[in-house]
MARBA-3410 file (N, C-alpha, C, O; in Angstrom, 1 decimal):
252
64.3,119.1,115.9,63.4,119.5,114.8,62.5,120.6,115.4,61.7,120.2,116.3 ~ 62.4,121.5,115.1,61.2,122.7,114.8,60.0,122.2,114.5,59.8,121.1,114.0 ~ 58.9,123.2,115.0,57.8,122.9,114.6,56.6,124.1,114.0,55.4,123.9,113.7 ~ 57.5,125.4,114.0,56.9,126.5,113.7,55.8,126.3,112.1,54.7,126.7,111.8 ~ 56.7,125.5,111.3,55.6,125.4,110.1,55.2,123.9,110.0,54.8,123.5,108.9
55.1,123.0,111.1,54.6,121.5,111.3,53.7,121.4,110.3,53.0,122.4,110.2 ~ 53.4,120.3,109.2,52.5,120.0,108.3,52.6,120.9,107.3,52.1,120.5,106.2 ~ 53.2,122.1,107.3,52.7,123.0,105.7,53.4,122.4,104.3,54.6,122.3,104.0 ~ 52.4,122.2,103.6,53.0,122.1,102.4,53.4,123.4,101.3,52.7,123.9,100.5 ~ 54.9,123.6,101.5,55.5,124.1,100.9,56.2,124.1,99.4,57.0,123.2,99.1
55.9,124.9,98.6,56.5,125.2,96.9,57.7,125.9,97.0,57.8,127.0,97.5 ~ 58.7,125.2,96.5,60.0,126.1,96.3,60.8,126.2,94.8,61.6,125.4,94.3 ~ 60.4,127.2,94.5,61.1,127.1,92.9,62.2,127.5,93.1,62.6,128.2,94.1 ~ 62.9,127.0,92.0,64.4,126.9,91.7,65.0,126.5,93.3,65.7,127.2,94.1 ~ 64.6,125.4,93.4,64.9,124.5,94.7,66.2,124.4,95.1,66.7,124.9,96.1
67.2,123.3,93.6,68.2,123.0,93.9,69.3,124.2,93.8,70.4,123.8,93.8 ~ 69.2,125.5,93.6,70.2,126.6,94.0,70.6,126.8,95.3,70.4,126.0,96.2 ~ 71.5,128.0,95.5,71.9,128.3,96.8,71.5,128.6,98.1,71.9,128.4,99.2 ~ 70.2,129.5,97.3,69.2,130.5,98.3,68.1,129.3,98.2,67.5,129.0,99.2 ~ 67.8,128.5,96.8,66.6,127.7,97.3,66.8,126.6,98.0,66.0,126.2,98.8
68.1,125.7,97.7,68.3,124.6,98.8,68.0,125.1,100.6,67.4,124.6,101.5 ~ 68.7,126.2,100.6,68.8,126.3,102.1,67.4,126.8,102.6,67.0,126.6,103.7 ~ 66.5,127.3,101.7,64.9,127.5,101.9,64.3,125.8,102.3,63.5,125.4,103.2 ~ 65.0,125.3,101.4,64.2,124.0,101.3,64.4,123.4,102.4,63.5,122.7,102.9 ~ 65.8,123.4,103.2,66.6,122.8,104.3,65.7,123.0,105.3,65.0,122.1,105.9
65.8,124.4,105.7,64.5,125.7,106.6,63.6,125.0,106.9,63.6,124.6,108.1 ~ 62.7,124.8,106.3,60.8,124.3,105.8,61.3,123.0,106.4,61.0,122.5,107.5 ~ 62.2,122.3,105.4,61.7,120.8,106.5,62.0,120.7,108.0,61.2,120.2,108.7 ~ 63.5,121.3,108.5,63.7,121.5,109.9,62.7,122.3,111.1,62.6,122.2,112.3 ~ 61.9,123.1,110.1,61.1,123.4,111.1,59.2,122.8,111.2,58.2,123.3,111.7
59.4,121.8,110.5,58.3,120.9,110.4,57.4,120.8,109.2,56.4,120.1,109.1 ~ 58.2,121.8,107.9,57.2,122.0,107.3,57.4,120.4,106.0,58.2,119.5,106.1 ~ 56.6,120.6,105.0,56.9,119.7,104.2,56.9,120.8,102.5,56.1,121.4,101.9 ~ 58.2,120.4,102.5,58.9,121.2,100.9,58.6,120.8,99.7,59.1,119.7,99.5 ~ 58.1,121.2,98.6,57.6,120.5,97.4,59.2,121.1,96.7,59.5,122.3,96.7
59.9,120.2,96.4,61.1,120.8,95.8,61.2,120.6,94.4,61.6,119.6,93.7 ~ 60.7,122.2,94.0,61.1,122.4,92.4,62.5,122.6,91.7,63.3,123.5,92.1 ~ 62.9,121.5,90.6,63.6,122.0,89.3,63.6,121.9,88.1,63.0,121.0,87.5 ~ 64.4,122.8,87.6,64.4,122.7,86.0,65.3,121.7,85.4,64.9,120.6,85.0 ~ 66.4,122.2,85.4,66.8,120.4,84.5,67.7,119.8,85.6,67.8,118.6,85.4
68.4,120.1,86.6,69.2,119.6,87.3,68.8,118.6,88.7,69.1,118.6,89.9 ~ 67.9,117.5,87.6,67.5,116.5,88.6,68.2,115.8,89.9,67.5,115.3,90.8 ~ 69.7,116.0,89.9,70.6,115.2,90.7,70.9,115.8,92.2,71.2,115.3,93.3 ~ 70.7,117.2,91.6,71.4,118.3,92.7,69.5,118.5,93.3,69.5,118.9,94.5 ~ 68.4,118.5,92.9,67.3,117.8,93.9,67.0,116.9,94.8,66.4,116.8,95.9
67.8,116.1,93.9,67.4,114.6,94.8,68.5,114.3,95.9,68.5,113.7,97.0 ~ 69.4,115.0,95.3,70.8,115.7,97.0,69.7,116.2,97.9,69.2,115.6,98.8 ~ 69.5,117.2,97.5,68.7,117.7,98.8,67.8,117.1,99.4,67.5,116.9,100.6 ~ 67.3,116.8,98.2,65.5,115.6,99.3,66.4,114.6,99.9,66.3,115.0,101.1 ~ 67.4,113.4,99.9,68.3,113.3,100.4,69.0,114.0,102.0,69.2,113.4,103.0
69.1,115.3,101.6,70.2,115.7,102.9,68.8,115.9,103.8,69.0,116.1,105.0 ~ 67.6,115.9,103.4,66.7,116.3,104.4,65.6,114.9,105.2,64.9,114.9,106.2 ~ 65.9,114.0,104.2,65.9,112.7,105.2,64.4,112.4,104.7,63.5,111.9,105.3 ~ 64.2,112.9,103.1,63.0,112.5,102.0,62.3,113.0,102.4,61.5,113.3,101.5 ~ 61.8,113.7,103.5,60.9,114.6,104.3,60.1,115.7,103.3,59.6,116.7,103.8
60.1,115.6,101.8,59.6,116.2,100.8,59.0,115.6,99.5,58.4,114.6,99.1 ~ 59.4,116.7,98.9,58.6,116.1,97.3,59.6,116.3,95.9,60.6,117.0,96.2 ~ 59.6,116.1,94.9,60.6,116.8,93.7,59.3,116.8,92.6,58.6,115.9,92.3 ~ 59.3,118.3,92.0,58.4,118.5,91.2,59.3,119.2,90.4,60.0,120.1,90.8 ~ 59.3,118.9,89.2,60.4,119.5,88.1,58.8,120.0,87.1,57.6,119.8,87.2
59.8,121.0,86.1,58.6,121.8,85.6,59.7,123.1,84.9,60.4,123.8,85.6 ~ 59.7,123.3,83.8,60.6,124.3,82.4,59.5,125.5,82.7,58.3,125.6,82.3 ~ 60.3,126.7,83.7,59.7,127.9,84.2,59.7,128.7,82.5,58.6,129.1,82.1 ~ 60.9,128.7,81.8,60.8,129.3,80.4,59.7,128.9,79.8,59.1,130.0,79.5 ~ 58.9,127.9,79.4,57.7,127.7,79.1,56.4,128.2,79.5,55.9,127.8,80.5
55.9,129.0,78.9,54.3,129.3,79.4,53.8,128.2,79.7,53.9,128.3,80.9 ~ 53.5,127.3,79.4,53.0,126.2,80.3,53.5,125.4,81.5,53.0,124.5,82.2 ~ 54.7,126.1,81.5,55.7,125.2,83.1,54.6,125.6,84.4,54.0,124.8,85.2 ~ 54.7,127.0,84.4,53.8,127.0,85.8,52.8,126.7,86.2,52.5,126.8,87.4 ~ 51.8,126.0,85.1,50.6,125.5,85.7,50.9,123.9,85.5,50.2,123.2,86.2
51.8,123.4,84.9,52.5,122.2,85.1,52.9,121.6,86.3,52.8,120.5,86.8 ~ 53.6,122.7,86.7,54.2,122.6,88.1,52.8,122.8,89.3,52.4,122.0,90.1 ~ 52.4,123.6,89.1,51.0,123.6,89.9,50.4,122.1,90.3,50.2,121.7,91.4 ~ 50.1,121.5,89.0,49.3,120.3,88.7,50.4,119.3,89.1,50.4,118.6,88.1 ~ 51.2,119.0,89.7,52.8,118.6,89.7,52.5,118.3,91.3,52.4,117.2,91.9
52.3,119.6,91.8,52.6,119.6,93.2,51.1,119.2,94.3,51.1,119.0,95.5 ~ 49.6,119.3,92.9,48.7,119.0,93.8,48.3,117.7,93.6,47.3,117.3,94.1 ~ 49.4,116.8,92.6,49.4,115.6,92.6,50.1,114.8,93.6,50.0,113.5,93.6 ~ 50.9,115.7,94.5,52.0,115.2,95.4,51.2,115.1,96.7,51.3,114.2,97.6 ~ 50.3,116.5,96.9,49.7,116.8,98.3,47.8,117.3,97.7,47.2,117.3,96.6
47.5,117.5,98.8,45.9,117.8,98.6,45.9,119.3,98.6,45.3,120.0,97.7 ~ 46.5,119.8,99.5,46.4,121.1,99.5,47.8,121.7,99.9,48.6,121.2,100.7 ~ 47.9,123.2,99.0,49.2,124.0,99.2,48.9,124.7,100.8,48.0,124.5,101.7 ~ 49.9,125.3,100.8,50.1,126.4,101.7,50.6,127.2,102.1,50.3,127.9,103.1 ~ 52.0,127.2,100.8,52.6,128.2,100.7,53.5,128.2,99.4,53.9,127.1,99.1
53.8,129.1,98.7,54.7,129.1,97.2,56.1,130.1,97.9,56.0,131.2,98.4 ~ 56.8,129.7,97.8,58.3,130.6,97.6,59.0,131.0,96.3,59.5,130.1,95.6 ~ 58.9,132.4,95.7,58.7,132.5,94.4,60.5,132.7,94.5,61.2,133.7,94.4 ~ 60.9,131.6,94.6,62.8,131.8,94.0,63.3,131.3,93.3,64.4,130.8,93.7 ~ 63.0,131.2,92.0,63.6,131.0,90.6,63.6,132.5,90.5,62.8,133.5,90.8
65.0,132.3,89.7,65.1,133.7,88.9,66.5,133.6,88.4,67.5,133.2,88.9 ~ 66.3,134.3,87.1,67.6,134.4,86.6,68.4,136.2,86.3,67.8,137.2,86.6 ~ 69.7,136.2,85.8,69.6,137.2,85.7,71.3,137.5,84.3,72.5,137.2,84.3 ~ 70.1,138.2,83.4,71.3,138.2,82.4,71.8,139.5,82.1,71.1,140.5,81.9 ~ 73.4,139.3,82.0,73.9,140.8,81.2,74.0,141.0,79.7,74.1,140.2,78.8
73.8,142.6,79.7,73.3,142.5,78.4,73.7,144.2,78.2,73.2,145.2,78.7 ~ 74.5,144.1,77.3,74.8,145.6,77.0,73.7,146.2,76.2,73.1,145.6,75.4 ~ 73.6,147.7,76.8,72.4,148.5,75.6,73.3,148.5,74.1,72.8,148.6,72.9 ~ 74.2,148.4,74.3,74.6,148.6,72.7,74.2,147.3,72.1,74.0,147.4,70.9 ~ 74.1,145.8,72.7,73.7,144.6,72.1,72.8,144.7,70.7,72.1,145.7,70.4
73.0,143.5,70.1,72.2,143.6,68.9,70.7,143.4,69.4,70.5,142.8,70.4 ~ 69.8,143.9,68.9,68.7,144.3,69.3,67.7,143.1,69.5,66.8,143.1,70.3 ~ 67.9,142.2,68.6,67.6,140.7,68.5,68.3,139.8,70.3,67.8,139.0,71.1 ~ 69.1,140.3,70.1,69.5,139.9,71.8,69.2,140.6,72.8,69.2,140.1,73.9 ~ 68.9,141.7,72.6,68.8,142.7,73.6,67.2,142.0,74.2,67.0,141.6,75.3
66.0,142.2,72.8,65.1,141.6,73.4,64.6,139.9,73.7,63.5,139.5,74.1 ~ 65.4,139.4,73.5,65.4,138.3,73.5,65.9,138.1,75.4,65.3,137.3,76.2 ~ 66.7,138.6,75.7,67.6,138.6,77.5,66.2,139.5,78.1,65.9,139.2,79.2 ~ 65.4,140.4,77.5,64.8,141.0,78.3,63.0,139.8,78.4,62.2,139.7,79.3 ~ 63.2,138.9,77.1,61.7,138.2,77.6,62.3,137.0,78.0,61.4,136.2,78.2
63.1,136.5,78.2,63.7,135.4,78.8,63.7,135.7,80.5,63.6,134.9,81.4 ~ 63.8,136.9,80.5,64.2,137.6,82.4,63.1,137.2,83.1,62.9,136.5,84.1 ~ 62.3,138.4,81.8,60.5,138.8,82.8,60.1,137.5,82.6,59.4,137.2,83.6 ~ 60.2,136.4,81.6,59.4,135.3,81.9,59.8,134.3,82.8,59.0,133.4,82.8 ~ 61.1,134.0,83.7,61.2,133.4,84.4,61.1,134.4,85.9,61.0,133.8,86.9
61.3,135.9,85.7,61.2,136.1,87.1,59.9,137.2,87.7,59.6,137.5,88.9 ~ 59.3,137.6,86.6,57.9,137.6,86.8,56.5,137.2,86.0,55.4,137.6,86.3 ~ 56.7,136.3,84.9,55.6,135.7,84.6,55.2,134.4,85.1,54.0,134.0,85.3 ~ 56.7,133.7,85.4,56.2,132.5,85.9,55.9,132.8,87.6,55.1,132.1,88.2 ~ 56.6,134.2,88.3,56.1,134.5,89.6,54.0,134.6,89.6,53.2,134.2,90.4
53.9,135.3,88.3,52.3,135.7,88.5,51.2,134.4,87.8,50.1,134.1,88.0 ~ 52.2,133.8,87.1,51.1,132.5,86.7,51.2,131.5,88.0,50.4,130.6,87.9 ~ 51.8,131.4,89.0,51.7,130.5,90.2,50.6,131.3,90.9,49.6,130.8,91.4 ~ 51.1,132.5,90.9,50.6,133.4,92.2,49.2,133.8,92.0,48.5,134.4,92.7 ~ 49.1,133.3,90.8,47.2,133.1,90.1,46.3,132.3,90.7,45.2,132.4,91.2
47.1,131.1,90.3,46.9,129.5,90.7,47.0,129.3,92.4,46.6,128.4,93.2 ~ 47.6,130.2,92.5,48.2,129.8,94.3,47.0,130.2,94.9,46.3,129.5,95.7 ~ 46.8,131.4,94.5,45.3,133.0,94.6,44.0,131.7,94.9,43.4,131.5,95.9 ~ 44.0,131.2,93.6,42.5,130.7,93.7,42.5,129.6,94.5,41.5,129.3,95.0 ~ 43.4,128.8,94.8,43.5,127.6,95.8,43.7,128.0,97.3,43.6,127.3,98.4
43.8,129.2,97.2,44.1,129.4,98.8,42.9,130.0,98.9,42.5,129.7,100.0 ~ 42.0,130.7,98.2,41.0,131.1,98.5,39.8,130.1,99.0,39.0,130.4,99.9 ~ 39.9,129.1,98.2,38.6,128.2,98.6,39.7,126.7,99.9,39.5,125.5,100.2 ~ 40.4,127.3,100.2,41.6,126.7,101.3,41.6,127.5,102.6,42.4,127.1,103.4 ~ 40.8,128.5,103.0,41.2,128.9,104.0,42.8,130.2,104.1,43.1,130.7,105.1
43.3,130.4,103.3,44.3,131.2,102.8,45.4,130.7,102.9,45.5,129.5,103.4 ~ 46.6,131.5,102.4,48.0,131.3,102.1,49.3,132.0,102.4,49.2,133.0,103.1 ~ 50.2,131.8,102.1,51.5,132.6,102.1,51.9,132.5,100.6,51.6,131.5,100.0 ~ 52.7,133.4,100.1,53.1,133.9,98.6,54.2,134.6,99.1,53.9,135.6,99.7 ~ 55.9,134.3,99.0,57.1,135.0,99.4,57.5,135.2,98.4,57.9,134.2,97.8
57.5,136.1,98.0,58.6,136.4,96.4,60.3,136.4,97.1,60.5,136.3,98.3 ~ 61.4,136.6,96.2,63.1,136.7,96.3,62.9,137.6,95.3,62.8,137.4,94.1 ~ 62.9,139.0,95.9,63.0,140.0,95.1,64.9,140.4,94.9,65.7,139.6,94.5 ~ 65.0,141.8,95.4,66.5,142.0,95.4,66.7,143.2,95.9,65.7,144.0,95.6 ~ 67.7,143.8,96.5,68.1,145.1,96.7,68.2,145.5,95.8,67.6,146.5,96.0
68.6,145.5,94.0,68.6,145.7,92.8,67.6,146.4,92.8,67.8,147.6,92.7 ~ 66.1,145.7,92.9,64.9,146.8,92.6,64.6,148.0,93.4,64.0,149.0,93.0 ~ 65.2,148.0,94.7,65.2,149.2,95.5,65.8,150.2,94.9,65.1,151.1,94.4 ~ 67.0,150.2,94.7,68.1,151.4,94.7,68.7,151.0,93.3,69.7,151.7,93.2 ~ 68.6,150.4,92.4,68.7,150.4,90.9,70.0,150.0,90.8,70.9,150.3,91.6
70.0,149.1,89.7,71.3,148.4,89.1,72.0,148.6,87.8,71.6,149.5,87.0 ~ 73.0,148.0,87.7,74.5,148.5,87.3,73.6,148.2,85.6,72.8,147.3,85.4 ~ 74.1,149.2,84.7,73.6,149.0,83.1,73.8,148.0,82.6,73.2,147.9,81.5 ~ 74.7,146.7,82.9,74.8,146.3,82.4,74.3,144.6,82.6,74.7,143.6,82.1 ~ 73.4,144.9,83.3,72.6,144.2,83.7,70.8,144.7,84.2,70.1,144.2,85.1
70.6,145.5,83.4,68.5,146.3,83.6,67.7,145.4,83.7,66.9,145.4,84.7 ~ 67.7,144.2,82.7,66.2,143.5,83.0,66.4,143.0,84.7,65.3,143.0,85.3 ~ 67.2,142.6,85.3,67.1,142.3,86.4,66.4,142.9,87.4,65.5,142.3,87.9 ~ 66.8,144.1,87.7,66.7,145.6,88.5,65.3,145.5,88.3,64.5,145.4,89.3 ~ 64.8,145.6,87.0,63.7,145.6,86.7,62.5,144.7,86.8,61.3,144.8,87.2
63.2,143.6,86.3,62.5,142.2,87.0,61.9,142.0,88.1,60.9,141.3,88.1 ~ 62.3,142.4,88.9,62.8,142.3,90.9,61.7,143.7,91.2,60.8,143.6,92.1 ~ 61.8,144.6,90.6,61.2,145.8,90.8,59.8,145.7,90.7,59.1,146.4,91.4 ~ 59.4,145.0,90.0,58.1,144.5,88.6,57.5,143.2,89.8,56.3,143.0,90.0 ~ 58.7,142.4,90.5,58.3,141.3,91.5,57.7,141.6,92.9,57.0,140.9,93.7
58.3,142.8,92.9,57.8,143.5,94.6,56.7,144.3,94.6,56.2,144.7,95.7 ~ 56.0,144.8,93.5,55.0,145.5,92.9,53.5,144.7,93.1,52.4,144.9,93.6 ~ 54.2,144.0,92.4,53.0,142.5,91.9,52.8,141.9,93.8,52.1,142.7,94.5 ~ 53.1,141.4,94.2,53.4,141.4,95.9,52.4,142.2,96.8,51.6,141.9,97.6 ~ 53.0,143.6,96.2,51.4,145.0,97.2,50.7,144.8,96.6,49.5,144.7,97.1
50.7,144.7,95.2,48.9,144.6,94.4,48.6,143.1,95.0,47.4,142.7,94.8 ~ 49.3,142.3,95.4,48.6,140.9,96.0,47.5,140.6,97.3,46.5,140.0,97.5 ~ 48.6,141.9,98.1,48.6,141.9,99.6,47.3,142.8,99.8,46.4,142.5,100.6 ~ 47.4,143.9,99.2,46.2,144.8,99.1,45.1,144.6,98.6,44.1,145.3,98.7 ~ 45.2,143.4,97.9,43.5,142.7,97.1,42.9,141.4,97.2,42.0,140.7,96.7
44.0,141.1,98.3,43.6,139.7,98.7,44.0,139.1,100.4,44.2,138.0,100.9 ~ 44.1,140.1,100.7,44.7,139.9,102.5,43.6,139.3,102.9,43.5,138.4,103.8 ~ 42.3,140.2,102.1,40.4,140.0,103.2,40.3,137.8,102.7,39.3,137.1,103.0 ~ 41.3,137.3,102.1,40.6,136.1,101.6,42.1,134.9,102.8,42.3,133.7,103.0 ~ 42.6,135.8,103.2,43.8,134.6,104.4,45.0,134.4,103.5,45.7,133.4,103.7
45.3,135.5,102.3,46.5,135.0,101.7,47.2,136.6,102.3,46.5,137.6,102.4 ~ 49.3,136.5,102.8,49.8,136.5,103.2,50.5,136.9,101.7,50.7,136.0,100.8 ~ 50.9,138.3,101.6,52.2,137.9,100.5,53.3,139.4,101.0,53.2,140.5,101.6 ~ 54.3,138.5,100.2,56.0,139.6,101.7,57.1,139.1,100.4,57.6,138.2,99.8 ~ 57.1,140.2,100.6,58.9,139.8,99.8,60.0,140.1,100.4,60.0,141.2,101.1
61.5,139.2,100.2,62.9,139.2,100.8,63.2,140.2,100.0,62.2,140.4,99.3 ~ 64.5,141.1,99.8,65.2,141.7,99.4,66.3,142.0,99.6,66.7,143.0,100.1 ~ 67.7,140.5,99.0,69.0,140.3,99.4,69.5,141.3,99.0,68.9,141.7,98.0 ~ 70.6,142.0,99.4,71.6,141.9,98.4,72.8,141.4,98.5,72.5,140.2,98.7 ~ 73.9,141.5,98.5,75.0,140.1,98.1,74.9,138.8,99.0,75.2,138.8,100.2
74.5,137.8,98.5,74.3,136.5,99.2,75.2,135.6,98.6,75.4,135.9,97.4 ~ 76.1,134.4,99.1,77.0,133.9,99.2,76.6,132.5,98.4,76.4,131.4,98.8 ~ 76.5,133.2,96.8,75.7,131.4,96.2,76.6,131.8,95.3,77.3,132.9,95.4 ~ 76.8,130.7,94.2,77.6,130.5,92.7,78.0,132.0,92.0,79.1,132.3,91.5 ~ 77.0,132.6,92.1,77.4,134.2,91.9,78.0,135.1,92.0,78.6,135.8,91.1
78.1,135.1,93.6,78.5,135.9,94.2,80.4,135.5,94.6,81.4,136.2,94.9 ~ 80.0,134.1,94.4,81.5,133.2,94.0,82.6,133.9,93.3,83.8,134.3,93.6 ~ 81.7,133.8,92.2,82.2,134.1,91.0,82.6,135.4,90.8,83.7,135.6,90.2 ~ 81.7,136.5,91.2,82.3,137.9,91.5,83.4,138.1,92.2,84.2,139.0,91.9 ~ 83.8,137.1,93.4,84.6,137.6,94.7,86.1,136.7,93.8,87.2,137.2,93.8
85.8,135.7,93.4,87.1,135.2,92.4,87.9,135.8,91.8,89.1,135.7,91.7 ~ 86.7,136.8,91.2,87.6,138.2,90.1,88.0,139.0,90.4,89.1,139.4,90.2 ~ 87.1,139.4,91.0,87.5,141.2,92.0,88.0,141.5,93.0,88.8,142.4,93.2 ~ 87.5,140.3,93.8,88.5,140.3,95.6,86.9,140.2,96.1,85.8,140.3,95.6 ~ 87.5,139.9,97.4,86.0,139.9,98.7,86.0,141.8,98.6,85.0,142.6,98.3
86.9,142.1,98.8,87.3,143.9,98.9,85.9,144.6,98.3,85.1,145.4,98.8 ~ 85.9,143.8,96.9,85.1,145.1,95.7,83.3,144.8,96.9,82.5,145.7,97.3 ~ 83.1,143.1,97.0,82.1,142.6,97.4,81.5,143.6,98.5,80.4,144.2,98.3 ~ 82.1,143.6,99.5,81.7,144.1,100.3,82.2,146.0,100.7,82.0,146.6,101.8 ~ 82.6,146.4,99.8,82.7,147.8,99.6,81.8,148.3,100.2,82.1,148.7,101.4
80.6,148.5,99.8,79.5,149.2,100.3,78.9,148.8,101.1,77.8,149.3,101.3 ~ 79.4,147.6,102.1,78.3,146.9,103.0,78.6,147.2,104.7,79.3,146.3,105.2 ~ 78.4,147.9,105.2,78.4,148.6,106.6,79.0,147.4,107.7,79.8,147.9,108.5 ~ 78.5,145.8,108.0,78.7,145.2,108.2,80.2,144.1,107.5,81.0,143.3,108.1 ~ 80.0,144.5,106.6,81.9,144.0,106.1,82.1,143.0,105.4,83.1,142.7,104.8
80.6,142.1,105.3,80.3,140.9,104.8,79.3,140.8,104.0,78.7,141.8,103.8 ~ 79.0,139.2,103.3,77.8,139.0,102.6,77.1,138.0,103.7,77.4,137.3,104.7 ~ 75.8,138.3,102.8,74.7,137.3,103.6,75.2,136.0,103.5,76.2,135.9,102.8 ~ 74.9,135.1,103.9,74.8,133.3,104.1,73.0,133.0,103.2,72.0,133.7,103.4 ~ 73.2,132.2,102.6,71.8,131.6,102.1,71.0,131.3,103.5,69.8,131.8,103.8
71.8,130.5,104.3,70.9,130.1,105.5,70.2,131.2,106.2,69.0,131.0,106.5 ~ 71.0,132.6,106.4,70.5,134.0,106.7,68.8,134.3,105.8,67.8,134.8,106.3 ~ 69.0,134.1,104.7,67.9,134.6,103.8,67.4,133.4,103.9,66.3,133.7,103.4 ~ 67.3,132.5,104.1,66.7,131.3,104.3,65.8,131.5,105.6,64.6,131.9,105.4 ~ 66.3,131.2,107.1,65.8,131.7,108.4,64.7,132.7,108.1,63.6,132.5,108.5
65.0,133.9,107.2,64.2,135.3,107.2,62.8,134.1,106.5,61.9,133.9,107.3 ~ 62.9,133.6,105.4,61.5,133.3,104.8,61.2,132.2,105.4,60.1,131.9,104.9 ~ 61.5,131.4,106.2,60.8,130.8,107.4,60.1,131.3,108.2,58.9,131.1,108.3 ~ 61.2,132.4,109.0,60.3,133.5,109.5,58.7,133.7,108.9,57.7,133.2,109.5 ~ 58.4,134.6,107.8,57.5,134.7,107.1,56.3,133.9,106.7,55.2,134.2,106.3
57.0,132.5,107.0,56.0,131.4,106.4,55.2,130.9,107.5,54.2,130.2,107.4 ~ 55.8,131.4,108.8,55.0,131.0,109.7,53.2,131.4,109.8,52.7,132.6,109.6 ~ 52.5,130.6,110.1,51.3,131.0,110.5,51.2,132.4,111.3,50.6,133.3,110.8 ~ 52.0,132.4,112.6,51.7,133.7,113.0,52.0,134.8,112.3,51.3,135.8,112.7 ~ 52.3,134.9,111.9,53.0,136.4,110.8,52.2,136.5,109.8,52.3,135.7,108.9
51.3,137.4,109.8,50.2,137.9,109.3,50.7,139.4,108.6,50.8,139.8,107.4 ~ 50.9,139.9,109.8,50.7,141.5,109.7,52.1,142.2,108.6,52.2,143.4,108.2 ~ 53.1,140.8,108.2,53.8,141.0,106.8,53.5,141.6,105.7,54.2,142.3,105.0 ~ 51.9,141.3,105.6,51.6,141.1,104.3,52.2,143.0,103.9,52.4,144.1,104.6 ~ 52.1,142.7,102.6,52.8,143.5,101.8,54.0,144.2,101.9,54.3,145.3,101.4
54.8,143.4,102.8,55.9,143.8,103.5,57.2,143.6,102.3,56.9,142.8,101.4 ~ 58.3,144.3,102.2,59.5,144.2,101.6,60.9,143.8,102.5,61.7,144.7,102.9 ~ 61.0,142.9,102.6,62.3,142.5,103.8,62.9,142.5,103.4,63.0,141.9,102.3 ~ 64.4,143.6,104.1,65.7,144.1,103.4,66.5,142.8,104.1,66.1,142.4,105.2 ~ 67.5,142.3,103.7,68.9,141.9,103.8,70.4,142.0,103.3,71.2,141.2,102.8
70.4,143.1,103.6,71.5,143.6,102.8,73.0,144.2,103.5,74.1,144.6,103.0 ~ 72.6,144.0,105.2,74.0,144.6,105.6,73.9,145.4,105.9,74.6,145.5,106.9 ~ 73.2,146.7,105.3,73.5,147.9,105.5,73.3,148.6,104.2,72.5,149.5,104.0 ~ 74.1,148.1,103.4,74.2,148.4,102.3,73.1,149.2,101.2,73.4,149.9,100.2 ~ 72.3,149.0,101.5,70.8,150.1,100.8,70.3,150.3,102.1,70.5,149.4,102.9
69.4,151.6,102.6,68.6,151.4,103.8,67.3,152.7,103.3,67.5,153.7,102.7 ~ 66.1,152.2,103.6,65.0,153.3,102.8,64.5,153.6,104.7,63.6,154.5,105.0
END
């Protein structure tokens, strides 16, 4: 066992996923303690607090709700006394043709922003003022290569979501570094969860990794390790940082 994040009490939304189990795996192996959020799939949580030997928390909480995230807030300071770090990885992402009926059209675009940047800024409010009278924090958003180098039409609110998520991140890092909060965002792009499955089922591994210089996709554990990395105490000088993982594949 690790001891890089010994004692931190850790938030991880959208826990029981690909990229967030192996987060959640991370944090406990290296000492930390994981507050493990989800939305309805209580079973595939309690697997993981399980594979990690209970060394955590399960804090469920409906991100689609304006009220989920201070739910979940009040959730997780019922579990521990004090935070000390949020992992902003819930996120969804829907296709949606511009020709769609317009009723759908905006219906996929407030369904996006409100799970992948309102419920990001109603934590990172809450996280803001608790770390401030705490001695400070860490705030990791799961942005995406999407928001760098721009995404396929037929999927925008995403690109945009993610874009809108790494933004919010420098206006964090830039107006609140002087108070001990820490905020950095990942930026995958093809990572090896249900998704990316599902693409390689249809198309081939071929189409997947077309553009990726290295030949492959990421591993969750890969993007996992990186926001350990991050969460560490020492790593400071992150802040407002954008971390690429992508292969090769986008390079700025």
């Amino acid at each position: 066992m690790g001891s890089y994040l010994d004692g931190m009490n850790v938030l991880v939304t959208g826990a029981s996923g690909g990229i967030g189990s192996a987060i959640v795996e991370e944090v406990a192996s290296q000492g930390g303690f994981p507050l493990i959020h989800y939305g309805s799939n209580r079973r595939a949580a309690e697997n993981l607090l399980e594979r990690i030997g209970g060394r955590g928390a399960l804090v469920q909480a409906d991100l689609f709700s304006k009220q989920g995230p201070r739910a979940l807030w009040e959730s997780c300071l019922q579990q521990v006394s004090k935070m000390d770090a949020v992992v902003h990885n819930a996120g969804i992402r829907t296709e949606i043709s511009i020709e769609s009926d317009w009723d759908e059209w905006h219906a996929a675009w407030s369904r996006e922003f409100q799970i992948n940047v309102q419920a990001a800024a109603d934590l990172s409010r809450l996280a803001i003022d608790h770390f401030s009278r705490h001695g400070g924090g860490k705030i990791i958003s799961m942005a995406s290569r999407a928001a760098q180098r721009g995404y396929s039409a037929e999927a925008l609110p995403y690109g945009v979501t993610k874009a809108a998520l790494i933004n919010m991140t420098k206006s964090i890092a830039r107006s609140f570094g002087n108070r001990g909060i820490v905020a950095a965002c990942i930026a995958p792009g093809w990572v090896r969860t249900e998704m990316a499955e599902e693409f390689i089922a249809k198309h081939g591994i071929q189409s997947a990794v077309a553009d990726i210089p290295i030949g492959d996709i990421a591993t969750p554990k890969e993007v996992a390790e990186l926001v350990a990395f991050c969460l560490q105490p020492s790593q400071r000088s992150i802040n407002g940082a954008t971390l690429d993982i992508n292969g090769g594949s986008y390079i700025r």
